[in-house]
Backbone as CSV, one residue per row, in Angstrom:
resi,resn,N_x,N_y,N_z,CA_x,CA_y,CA_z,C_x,C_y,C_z
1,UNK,42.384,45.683,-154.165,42.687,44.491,-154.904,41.724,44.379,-156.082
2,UNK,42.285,43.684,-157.003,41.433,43.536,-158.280,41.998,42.461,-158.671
3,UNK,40.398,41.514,-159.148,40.365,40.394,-159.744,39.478,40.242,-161.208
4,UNK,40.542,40.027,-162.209,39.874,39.997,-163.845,39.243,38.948,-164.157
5,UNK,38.258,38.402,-164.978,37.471,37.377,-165.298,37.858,37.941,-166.302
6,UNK,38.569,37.291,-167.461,39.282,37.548,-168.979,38.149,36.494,-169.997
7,UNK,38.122,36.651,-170.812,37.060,36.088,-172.132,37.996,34.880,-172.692
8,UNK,39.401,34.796,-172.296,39.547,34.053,-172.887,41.166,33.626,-171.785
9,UNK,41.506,32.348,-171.977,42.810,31.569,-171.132,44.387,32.812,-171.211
10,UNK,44.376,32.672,-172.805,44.877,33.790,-173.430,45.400,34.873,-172.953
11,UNK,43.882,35.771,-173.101,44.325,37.092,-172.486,44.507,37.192,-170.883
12,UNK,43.790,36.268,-169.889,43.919,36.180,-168.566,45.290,35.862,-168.323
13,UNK,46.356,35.249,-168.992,47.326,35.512,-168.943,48.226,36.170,-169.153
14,UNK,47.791,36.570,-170.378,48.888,38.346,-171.264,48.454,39.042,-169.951
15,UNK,47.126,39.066,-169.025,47.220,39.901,-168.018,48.054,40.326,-166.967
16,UNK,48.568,39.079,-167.032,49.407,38.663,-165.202,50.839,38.821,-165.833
17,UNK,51.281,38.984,-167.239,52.466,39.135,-167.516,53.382,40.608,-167.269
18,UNK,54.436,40.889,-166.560,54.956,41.681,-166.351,55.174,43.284,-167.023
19,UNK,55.272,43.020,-168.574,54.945,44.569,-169.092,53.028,44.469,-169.203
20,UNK,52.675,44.313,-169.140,51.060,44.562,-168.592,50.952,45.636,-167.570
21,UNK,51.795,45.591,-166.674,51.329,46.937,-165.692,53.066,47.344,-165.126
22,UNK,52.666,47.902,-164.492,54.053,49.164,-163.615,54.195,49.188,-162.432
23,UNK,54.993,49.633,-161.731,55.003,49.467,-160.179,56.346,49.069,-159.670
24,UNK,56.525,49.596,-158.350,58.003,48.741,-157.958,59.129,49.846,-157.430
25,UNK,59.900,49.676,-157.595,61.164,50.544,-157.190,60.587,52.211,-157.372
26,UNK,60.619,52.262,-158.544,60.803,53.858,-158.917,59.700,54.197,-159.685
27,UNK,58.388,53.123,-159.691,57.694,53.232,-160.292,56.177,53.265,-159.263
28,UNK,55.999,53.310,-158.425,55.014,53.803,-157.669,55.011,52.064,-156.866
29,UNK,53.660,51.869,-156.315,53.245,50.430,-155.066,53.756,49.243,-156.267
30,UNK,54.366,48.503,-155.825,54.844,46.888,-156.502,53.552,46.290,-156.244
31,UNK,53.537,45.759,-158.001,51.988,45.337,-158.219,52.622,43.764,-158.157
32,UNK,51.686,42.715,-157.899,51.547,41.558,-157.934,50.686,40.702,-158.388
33,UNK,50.887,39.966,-159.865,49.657,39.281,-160.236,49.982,37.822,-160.199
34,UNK,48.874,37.437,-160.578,49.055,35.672,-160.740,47.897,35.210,-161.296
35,UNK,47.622,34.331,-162.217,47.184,33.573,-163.253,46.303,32.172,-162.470
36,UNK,45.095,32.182,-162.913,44.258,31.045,-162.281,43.229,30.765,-163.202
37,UNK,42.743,29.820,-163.295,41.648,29.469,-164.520,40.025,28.896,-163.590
38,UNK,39.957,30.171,-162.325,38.730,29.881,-161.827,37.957,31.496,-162.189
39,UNK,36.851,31.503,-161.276,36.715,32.738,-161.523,36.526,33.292,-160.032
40,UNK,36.545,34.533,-160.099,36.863,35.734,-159.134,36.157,35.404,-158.061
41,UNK,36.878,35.574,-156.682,35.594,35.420,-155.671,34.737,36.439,-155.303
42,UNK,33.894,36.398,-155.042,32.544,37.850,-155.052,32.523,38.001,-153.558
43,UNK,33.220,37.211,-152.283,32.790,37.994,-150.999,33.879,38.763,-151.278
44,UNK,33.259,40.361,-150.222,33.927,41.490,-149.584,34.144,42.600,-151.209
45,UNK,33.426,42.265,-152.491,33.600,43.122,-153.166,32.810,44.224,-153.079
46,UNK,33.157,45.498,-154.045,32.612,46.236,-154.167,31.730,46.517,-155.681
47,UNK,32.074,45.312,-156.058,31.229,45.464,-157.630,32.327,45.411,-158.524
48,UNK,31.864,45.113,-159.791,32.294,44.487,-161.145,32.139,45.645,-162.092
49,UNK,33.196,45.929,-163.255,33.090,46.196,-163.989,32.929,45.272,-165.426
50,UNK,32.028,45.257,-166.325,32.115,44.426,-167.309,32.188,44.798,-168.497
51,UNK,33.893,44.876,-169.471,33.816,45.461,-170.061,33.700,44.533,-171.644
52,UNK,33.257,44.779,-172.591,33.220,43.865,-173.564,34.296,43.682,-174.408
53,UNK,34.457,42.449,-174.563,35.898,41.710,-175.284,37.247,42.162,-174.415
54,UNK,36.934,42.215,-173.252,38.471,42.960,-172.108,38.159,41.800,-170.998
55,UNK,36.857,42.003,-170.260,36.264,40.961,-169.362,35.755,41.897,-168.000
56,UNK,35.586,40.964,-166.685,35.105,41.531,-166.142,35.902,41.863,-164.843
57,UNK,36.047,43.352,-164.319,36.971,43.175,-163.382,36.305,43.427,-161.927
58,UNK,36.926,43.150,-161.059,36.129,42.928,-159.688,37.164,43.665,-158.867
59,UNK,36.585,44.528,-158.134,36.866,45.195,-157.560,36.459,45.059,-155.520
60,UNK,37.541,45.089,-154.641,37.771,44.403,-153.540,37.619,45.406,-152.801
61,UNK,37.135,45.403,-151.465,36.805,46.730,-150.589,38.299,46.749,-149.923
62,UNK,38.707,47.764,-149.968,40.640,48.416,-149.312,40.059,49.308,-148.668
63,UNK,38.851,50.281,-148.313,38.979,51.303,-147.146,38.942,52.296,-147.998
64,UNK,39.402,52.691,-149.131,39.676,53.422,-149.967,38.358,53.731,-150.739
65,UNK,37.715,52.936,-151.718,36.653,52.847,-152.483,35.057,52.692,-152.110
66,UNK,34.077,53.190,-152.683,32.928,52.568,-152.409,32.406,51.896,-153.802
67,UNK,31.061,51.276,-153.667,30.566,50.867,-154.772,30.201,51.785,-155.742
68,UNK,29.809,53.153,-155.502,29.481,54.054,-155.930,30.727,54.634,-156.906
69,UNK,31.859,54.340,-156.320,33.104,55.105,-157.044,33.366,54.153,-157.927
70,UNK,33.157,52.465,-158.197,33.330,51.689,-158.782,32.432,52.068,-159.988
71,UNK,31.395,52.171,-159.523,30.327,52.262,-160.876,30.578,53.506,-162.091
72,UNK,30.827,54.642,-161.424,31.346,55.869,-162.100,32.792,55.084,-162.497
73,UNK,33.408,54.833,-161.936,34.687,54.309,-162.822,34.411,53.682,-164.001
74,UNK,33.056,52.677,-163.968,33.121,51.637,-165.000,32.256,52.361,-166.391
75,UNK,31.495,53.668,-165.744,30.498,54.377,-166.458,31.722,54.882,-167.451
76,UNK,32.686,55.203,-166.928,33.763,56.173,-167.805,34.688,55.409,-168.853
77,UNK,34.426,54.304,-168.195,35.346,53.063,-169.540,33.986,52.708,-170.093
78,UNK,33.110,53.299,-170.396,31.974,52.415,-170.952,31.664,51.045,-170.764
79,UNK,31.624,50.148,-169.393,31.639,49.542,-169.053,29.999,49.377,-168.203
80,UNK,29.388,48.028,-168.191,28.733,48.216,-167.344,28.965,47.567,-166.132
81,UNK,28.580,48.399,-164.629,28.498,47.842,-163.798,27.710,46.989,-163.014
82,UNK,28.691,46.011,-162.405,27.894,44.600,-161.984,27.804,45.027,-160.381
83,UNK,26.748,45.109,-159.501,26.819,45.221,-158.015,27.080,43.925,-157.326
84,UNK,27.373,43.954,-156.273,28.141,42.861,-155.350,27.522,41.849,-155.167
């Protein structure tokens, strides 16, 4: 799971809008977003990416990831990473 902290009302919404991402029938796992004007909750994450003028995204422990794979992810978007 992933939760965005957006810079602005704006773009946190262009986020959650449907051509924004892919998924579904014939297009790989059906993604699901939704639009809130709080910010992200921090239990059970695995760390933050913070990218500038994009925002910050938070990243949720699935079994799949560690914090370690988060940080190299965020190293590669030039992002810095935020720990849990």
């Amino acid at each position: 799971m992933l939760c965005v902290e957006a810079p602005s009302v704006a773009q946190g919404y262009a986020l959650c809008m449907p051509s924004s991402f892919s998924g579904g029938a014939d297009g790989g796992p059906a993604v699901h977003a939704s639009f809130d004007r709080v910010p992200c909750p921090h239990v059970g994450t695995l760390g933050a990416c913070r990218i500038p003028g994009q925002g910050t995204f938070w990243y949720y422990q699935d079994g799949s990831s560690t914090p370690a794979d988060i940080s190299t992810r965020c190293a590669s978007l030039r992002g810095t990473y935020v720990p849990p």
